[in-house]
C-alpha positions in Angstrom: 93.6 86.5 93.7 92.0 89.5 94.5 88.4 89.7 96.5 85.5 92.1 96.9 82.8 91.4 99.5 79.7 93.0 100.6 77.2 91.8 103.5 74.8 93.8 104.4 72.6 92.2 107.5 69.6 93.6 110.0 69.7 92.6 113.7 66.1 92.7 115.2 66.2 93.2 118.9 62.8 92.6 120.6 61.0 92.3 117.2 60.8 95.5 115.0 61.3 98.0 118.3 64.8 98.3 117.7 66.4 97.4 114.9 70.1 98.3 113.5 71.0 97.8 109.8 75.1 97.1 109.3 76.6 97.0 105.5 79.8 95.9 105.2 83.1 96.0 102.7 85.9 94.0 102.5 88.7 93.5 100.0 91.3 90.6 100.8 89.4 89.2 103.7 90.2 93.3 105.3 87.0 95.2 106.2 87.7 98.5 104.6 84.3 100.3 104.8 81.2 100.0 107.4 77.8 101.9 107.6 76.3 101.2 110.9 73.0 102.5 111.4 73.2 103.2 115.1 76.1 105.7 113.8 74.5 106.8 110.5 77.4 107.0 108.7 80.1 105.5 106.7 83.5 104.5 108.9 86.7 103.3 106.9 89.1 101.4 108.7 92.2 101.5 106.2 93.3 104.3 104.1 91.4 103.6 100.8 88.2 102.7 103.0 88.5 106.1 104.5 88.7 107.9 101.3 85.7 105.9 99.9 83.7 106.8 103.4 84.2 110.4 102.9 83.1 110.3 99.2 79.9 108.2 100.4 79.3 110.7 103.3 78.9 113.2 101.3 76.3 112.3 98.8 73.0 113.3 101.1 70.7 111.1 98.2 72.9 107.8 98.8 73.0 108.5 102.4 69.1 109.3 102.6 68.4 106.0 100.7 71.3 103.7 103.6 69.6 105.5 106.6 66.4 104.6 105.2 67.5 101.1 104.5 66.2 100.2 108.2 62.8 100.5 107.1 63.0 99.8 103.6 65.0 96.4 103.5 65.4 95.4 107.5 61.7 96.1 108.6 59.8 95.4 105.4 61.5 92.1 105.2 61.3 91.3 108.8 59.2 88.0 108.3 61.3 86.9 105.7 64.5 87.1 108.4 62.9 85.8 111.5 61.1 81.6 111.6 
């Protein structure tokens, strides 16, 4: 059996001053593909996550909208993520 898995997580460090957004790939339990916002780009880690990095990289709309996803998803739902 075959598996796909995304998570996609925001770590807050002292509140909203600093806050990194991480989305990550896996396929049989291997992480293939990370975007790390601290980095601000896609990483692969195995041969097909590297070619699927590349082709992310270089579409600037869908890496406008993942850069942005610190402020759009991590910091607008920062009261939903924190008790």
């Amino acid at each position: 059996v075959f598996q796909h898995m995304f998570k996609a997580e925001c770590q807050f460090i002292n509140g909203t001053e600093k806050v990194r957004f991480v989305q990550r790939y896996f396929y049989n339990r291997l992480q293939d593909v990370m975007f790390d916002s601290d980095v601000g780009h896609y990483v692969g880690f195995t041969p097909y996550g590297e070619e699927t990095a590349r082709y992310w990289n270089s579409d600037p709309e869908g890496m406008e909208d993942t850069r942005a996803a610190v402020d759009t998803y991590c910091r607008h739902n920062y009261e939903v993520f924190t008790p």
